[in-house]
C-alpha positions in Angstrom: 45.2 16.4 5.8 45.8 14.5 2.4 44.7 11.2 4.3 41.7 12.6 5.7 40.2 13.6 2.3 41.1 9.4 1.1 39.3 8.7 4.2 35.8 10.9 3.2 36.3 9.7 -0.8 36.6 6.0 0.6 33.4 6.5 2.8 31.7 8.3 0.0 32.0 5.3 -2.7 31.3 2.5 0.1 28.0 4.8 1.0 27.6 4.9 -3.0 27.9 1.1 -3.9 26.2 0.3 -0.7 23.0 1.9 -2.6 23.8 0.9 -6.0 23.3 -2.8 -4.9 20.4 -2.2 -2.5 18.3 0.9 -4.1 16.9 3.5 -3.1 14.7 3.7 -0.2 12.1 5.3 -1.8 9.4 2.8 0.0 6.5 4.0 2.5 3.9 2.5 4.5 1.5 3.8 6.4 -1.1 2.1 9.0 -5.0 2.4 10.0 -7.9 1.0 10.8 -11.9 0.4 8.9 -14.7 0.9 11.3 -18.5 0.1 9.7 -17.0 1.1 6.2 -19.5 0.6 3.4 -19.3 0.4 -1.0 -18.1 3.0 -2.0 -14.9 4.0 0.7 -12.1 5.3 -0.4 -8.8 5.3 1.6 -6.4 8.5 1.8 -4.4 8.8 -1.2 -0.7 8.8 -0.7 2.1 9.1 -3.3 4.2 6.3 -4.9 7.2 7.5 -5.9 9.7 6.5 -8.9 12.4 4.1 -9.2 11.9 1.7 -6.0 10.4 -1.1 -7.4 8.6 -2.0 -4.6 5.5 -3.9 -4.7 2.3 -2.0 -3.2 1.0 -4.4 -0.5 -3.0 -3.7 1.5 -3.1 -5.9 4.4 -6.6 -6.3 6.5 -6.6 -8.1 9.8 -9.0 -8.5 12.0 -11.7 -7.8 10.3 -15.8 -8.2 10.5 -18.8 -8.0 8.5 -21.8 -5.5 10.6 -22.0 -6.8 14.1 -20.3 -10.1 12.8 -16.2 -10.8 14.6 -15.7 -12.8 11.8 -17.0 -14.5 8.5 -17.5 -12.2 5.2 -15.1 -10.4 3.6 -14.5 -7.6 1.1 -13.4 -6.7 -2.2 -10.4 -3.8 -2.1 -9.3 -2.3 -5.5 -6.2 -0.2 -6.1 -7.3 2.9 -8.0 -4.4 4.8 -9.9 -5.7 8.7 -9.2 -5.5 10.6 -12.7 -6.1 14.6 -13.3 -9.4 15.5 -14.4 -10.7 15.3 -16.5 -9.3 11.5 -17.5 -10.8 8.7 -15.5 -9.0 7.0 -12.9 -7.0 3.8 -13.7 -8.1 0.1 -11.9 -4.7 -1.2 -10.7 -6.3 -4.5 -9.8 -9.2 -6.1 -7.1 -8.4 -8.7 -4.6 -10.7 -10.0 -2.3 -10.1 -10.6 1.3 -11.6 -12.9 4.0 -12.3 -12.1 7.2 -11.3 -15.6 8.6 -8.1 -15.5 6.7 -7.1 -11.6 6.7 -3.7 -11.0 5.6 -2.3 -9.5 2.9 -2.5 -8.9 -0.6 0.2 -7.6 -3.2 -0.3 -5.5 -6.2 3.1 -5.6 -7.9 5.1 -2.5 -8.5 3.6 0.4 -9.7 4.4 3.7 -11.9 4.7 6.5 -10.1 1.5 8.1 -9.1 -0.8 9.2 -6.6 -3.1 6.0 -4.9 -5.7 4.9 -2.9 -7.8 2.0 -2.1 -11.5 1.2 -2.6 -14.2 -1.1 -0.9 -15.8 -2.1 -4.1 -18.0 -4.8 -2.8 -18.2 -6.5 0.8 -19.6 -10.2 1.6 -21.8 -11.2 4.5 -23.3 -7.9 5.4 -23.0 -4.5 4.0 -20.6 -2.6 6.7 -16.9 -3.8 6.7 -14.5 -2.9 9.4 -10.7 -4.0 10.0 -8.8 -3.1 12.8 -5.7 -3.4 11.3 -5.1 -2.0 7.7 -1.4 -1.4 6.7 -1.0 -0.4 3.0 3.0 -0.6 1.8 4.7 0.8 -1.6 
């Protein structure tokens, strides 16, 4: 019996340092697509929690300005949601070309609720992507 308890303590501090040097897992992602979005669309919000240090990533792939496969692009901001009645905080605007796609990174955030914005598009005035994956 005695050695079965050093056996759970030993697996208990290798589980413990194993997360001390890696952190926690806090992360999430989550994956969609634009079809014919306009200025103005907002994105579902999701929540970024505390402590991971992760940077928030929006990726676009794929993407097309109104009947266009390619050329254009848009203008995505990350909008830090806020209770009412304070405004909502600009976490930062990148732009994205349809040619190029890929992904863009926001740095790590405070904990919050987020979403994304369509704040200005190129080329046309619907956007679509089919690929969107947005990552905290």
């Amino acid at each position: 019996m005695r050695r079965g308890k050093r056996n759970i303590v030993a697996a208990v501090m290798v589980t413990g340092a194993v997360l001390a040097i890696t952190g926690p897992a806090f992360a999430g992602s989550f994956t969609s697509y634009l079809s014919n979005v306009q200025v103005g669309f907002n994105s579902r919000t999701w929540q970024h929690g505390t402590g991971d240090n992760s940077s928030t990533a929006i990726t676009l792939t794929q993407c097309g300005v109104g009947w266009q496969d390619s050329g254009g692009g848009a203008t995505v901001q990350l909008t830090e949601e806020q209770p009412f009645p304070f405004p909502d905080i600009n976490r930062g605007q990148k732009g994205y070309t349809c040619n190029a796609g890929g992904t863009q990174y926001y740095g790590s955030q405070p904990a919050a609720n987020y979403h994304f914005s369509i704040v200005s598009i190129s080329g046309g005035s619907e956007f679509s992507a089919d690929y969107n994956k947005v990552s905290w």
